[in-house]
PAKE-158041 format. One line per 3 residues: number of its first residue (from 1); for each residue x, y, z of N, C-alpha, C, O. Coordinates in Angstrom, 1 decimal, padded with zeros to 4 digits. Example, Ala and Ser with C-alpha at 12.3 -4.5 7.8 and 13.67 -1.06 7.14 Angstrom:
<pts>
1	013.2 -005.7 007.8 012.3 -004.5 007.8 013.2 -003.3 007.8 014.2 -003.3 008.5  012.8 -002.2 007.1 013.7 -001.1 007.1 012.9 000.0 007.9 013.4 001.1 008.0
</pts>
This chain:
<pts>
1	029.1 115.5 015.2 028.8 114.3 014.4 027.3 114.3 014.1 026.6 114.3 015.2  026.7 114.2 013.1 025.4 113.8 012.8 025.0 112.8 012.0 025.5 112.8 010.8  024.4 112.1 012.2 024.1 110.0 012.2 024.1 110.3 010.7 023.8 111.4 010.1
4	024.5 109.0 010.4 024.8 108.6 009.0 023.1 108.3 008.5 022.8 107.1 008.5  022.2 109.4 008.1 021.2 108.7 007.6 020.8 107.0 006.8 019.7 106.4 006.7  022.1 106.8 006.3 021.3 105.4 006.1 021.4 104.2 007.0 021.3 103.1 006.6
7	021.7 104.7 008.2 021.3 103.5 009.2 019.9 103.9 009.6 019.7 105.0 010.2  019.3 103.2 009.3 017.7 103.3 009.7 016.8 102.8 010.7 015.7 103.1 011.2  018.1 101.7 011.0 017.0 100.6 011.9 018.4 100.3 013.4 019.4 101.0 013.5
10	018.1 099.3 014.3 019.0 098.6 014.6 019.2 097.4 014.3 020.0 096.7 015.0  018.7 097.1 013.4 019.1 095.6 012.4 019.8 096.1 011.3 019.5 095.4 010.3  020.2 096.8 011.2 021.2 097.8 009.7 022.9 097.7 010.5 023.7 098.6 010.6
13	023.0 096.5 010.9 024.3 096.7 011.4 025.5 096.4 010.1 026.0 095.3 010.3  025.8 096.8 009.4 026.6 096.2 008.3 027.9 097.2 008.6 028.8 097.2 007.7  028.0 098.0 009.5 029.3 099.0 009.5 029.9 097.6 010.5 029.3 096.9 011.3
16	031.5 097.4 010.1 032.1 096.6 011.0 032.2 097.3 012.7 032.6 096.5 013.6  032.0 098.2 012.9 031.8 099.1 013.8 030.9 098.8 014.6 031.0 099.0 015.8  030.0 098.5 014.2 028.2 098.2 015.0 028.3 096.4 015.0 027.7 095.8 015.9
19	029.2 095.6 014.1 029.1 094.3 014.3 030.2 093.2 015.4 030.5 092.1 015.3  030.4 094.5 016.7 031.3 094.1 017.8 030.0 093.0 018.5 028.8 093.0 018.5  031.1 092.0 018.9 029.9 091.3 019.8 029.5 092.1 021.4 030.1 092.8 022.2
22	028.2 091.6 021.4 027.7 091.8 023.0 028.5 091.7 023.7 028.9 092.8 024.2  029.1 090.7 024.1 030.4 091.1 025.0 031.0 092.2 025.3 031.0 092.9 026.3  031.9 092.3 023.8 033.0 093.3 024.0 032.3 094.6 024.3 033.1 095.5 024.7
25	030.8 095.0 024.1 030.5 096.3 024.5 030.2 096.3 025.3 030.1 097.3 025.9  029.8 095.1 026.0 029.3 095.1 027.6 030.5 096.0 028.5 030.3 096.6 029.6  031.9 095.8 027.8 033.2 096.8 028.6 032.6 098.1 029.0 032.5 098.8 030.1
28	032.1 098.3 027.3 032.0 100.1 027.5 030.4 100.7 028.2 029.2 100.5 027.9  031.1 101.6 029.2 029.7 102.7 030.0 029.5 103.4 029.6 030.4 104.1 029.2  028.1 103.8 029.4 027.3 105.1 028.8 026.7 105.6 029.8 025.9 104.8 030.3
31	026.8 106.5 030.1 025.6 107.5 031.5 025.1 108.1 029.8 025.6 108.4 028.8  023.6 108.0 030.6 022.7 108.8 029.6 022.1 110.2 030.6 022.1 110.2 031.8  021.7 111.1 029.9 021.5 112.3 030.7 019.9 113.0 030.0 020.0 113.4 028.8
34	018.8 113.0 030.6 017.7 112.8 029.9 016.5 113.2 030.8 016.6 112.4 031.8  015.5 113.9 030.9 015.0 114.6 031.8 013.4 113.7 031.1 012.7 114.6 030.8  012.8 112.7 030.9 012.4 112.3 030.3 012.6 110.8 030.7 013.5 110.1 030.3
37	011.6 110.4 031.5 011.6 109.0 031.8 010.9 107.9 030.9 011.1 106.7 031.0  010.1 108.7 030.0 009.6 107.1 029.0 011.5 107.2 027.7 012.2 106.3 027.3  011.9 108.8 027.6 013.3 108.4 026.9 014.6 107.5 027.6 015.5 106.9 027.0
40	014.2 108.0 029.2 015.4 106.9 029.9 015.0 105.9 029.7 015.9 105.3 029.2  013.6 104.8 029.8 013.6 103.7 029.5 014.1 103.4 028.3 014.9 102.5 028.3  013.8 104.0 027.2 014.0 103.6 026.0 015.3 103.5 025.5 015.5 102.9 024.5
43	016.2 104.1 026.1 018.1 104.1 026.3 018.2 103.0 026.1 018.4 102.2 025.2  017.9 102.9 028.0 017.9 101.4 028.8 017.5 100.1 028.1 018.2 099.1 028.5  016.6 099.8 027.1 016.3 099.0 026.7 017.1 098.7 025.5 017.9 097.7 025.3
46	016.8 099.6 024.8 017.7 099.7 023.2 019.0 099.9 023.2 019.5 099.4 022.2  019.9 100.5 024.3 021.5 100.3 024.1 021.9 099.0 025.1 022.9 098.3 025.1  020.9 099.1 025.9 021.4 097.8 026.7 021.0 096.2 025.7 022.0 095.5 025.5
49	020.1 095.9 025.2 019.6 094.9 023.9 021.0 095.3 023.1 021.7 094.3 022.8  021.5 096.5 022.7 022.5 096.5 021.8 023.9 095.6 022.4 024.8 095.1 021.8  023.7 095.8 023.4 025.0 095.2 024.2 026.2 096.2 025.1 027.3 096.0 025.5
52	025.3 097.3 025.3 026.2 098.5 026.1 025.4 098.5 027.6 024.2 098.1 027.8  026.6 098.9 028.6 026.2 098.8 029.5 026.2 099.8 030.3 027.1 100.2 030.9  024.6 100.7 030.2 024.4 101.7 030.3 023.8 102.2 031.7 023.6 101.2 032.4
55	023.6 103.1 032.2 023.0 104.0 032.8 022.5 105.1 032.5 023.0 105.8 031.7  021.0 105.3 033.2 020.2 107.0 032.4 019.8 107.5 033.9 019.4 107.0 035.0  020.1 108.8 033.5 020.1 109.7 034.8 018.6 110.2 034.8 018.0 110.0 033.7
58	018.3 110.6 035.3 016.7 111.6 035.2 016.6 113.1 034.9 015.6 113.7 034.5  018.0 113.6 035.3 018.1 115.3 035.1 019.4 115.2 035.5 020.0 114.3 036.0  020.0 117.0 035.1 021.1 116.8 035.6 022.3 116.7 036.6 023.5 116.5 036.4
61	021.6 116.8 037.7 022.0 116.4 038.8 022.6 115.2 038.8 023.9 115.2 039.0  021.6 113.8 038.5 021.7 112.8 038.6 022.3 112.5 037.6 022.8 111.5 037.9  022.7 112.8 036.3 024.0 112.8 035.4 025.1 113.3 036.0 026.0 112.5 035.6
64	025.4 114.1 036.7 026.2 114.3 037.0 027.1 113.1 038.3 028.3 112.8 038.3  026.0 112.8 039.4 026.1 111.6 040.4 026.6 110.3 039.5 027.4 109.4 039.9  026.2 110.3 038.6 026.4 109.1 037.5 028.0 109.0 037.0 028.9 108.2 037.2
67	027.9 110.2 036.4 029.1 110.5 035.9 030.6 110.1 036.8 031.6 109.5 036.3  030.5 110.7 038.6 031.0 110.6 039.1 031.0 109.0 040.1 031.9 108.6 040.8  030.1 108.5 039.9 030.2 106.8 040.4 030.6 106.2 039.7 031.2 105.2 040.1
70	030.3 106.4 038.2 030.1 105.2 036.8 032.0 105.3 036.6 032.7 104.3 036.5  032.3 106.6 036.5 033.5 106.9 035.5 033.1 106.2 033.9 033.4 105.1 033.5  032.5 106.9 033.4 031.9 106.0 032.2 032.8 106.3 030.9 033.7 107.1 030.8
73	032.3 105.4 030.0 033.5 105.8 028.6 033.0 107.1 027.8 033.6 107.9 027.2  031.5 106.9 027.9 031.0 107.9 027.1 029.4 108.2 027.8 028.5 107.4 028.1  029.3 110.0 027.9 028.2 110.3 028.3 027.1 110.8 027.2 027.6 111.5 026.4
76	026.2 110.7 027.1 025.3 111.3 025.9 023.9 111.8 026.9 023.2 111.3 027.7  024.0 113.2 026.2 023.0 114.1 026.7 022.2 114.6 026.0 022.6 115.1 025.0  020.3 114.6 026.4 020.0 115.2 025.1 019.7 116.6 025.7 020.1 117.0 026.8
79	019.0 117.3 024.8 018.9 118.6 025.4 017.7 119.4 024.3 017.5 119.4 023.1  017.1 119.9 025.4 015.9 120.2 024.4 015.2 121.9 025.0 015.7 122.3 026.1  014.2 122.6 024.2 013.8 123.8 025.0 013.5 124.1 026.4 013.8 125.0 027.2
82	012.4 122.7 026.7 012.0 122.6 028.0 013.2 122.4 029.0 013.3 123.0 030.1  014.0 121.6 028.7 015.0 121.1 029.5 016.6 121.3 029.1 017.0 121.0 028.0  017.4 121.8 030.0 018.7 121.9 029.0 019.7 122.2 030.8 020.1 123.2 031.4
85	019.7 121.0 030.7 020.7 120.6 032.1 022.3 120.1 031.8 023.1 119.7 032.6  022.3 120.4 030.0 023.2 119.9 029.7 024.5 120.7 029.7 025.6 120.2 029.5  024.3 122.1 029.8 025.3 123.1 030.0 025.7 122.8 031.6 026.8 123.2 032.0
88	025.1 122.3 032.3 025.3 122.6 033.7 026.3 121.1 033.8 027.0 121.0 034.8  026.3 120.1 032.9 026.6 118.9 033.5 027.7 119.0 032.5 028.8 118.5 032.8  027.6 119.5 031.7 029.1 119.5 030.7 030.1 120.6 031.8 031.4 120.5 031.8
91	029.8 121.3 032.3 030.2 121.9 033.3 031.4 121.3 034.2 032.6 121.5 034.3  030.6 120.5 034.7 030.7 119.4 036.3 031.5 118.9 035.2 032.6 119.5 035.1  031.3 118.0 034.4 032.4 116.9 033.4 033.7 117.8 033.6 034.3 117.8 034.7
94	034.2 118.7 032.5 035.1 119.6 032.1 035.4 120.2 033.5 036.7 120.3 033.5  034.7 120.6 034.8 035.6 121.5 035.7 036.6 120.6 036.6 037.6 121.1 037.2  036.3 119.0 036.5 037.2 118.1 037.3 038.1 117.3 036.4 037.7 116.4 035.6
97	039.7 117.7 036.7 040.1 116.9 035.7 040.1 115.4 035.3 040.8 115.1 034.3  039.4 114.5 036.1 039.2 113.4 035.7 038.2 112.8 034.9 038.2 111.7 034.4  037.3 113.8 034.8 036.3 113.5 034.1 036.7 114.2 032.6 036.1 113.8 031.6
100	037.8 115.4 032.3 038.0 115.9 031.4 037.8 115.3 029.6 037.3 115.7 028.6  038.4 114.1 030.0 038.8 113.6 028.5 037.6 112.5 028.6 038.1 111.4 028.3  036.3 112.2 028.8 035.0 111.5 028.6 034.5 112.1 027.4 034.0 113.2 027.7
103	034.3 111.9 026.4 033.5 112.0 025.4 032.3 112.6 025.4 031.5 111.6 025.5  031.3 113.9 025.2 030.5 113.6 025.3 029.6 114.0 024.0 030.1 114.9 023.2  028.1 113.2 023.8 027.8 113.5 023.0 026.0 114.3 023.0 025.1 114.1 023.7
106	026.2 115.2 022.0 024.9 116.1 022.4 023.5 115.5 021.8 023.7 115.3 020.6  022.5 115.2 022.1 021.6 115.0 020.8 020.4 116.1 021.4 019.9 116.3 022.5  020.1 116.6 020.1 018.8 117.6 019.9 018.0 117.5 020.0 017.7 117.1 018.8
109	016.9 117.5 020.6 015.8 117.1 020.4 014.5 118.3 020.5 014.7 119.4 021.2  013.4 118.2 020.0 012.2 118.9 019.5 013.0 120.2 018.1 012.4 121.2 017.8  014.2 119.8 017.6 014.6 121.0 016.5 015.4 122.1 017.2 015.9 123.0 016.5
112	015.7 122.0 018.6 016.6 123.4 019.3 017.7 122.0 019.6 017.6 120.8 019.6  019.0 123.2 019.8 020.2 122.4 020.2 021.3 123.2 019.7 022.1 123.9 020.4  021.2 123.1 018.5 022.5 123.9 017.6 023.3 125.3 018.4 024.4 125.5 018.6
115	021.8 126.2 018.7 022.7 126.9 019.3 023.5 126.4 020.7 024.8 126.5 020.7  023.0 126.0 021.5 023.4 125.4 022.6 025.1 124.5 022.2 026.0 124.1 023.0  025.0 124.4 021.0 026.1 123.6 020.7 027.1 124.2 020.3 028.2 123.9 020.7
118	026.7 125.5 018.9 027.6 126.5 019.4 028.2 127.5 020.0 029.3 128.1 019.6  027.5 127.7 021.3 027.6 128.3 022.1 028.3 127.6 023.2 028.5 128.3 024.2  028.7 126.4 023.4 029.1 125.4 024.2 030.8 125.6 024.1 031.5 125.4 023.1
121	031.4 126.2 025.8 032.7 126.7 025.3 033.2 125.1 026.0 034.3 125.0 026.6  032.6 124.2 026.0 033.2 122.8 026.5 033.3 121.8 025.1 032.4 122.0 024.3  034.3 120.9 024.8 034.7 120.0 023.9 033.8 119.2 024.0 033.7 118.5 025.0
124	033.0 119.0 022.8 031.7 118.2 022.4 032.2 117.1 021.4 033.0 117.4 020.5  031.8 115.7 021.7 032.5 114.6 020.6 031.4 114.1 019.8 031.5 113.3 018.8  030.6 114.6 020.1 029.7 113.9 018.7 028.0 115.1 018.8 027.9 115.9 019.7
127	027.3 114.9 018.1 026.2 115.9 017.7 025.5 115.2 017.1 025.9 114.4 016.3  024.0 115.5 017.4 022.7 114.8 016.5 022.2 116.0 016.5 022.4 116.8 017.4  021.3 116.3 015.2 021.0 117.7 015.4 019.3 117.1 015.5 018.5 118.0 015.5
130	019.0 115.6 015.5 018.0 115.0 015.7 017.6 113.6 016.7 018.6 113.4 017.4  016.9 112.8 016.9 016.9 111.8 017.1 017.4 110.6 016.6 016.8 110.1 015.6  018.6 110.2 017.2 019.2 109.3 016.0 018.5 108.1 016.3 017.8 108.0 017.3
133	018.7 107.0 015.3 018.5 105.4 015.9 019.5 105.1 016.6 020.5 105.7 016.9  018.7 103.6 017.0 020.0 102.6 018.2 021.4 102.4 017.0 022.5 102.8 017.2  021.1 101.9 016.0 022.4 101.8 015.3 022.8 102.8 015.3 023.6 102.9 016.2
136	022.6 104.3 014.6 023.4 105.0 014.6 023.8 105.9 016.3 024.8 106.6 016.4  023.0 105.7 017.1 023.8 105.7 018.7 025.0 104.7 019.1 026.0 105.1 019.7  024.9 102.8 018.6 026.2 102.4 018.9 027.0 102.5 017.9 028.2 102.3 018.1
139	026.8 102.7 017.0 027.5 103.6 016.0 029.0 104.5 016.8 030.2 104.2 016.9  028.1 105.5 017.2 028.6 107.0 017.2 029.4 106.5 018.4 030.4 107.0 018.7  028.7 105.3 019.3 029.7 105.1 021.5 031.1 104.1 020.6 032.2 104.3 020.9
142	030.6 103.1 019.6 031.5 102.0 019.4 033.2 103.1 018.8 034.4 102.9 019.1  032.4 104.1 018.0 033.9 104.8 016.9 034.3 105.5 018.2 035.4 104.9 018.5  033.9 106.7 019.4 034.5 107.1 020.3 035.3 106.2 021.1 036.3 106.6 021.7
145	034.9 104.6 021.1 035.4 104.1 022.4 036.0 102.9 021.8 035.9 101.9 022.4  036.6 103.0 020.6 037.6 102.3 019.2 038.3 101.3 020.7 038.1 100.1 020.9  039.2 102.1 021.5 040.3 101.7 021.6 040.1 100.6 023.3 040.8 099.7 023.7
148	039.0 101.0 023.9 038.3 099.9 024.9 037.7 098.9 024.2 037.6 097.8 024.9  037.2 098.8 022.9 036.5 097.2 022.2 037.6 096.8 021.7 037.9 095.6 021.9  038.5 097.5 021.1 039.3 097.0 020.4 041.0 097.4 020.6 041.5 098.1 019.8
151	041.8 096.9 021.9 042.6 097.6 022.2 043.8 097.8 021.3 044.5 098.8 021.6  044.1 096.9 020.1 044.9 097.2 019.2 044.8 098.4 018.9 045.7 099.2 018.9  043.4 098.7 018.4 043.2 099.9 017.4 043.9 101.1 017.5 043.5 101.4 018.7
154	044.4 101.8 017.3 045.7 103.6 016.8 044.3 104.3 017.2 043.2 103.8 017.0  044.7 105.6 017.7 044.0 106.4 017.9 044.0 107.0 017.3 043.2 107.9 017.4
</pts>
């Protein structure tokens, strides 16, 4: 999946998708996976302000710890030249089957990724081949996790 360029901002919420109240996303967990502590705060701030109730790991390891305390709805990892803990944690996800069916989503960062993504013999739910915004991040958690905000909704 790669963000709908014309969400620009996180005040661009006009998709009925992004306009769930705080509450109902407060349901849904995000472990964030991010080797990059001024980008873990900035998760923490901007998806938690959005109304999700998140966690950011520091590397992979601690994504992985996360994964397995939180049980989360949706994990997003970024993954970059310097750093790429994300084959190792999509790993750990995929080798236990309880973690199997978690969502996870890749984002790119400094311009590498793609390969990593095609080369990825693990089931990937969403793709940034860049830095997306906060809208288009709860964007991308609210459409994966349709059926915890909104339990009517058909899958």
């Amino acid at each position: 999946m790669i963000g709908d360029p014309t969400i620009s901002s996180k005040h661009d919420l006009t998709d009925p998708a992004l306009r769930e109240s705080s509450t109902t996303l407060s349901r849904v967990k995000v472990v964030i996976g991010t080797d990059y502590e001024y980008r873990k705060a900035w998760y923490l701030r901007e998806l938690a302000d959005a109304g999700l109730n998140v966690v950011a790991s520091a590397n992979g390891i601690a994504c992985v710890e996360a994964i397995h305390a939180q049980m989360p709805d949706v994990v997003i990892l970024e993954i970059d030249r310097y750093h790429d803990d994300a084959q190792q944690v999509l790993h750990a996800c995929r080798s236990v089957r309880l973690f199997q069916n978690i969502p996870v989503v890749l984002i790119a960062r400094f311009g590498v990724g793609g390969k990593s993504y095609q080369l990825s013999s693990f089931p990937i739910q969403g793709f940034f081949s860049r830095m997306p915004s906060v809208a288009e991040l709860v964007l991308c958690v609210t459409r994966l996790c349709r059926s915890k905000i909104d339990p009517g909704a058909s899958k």
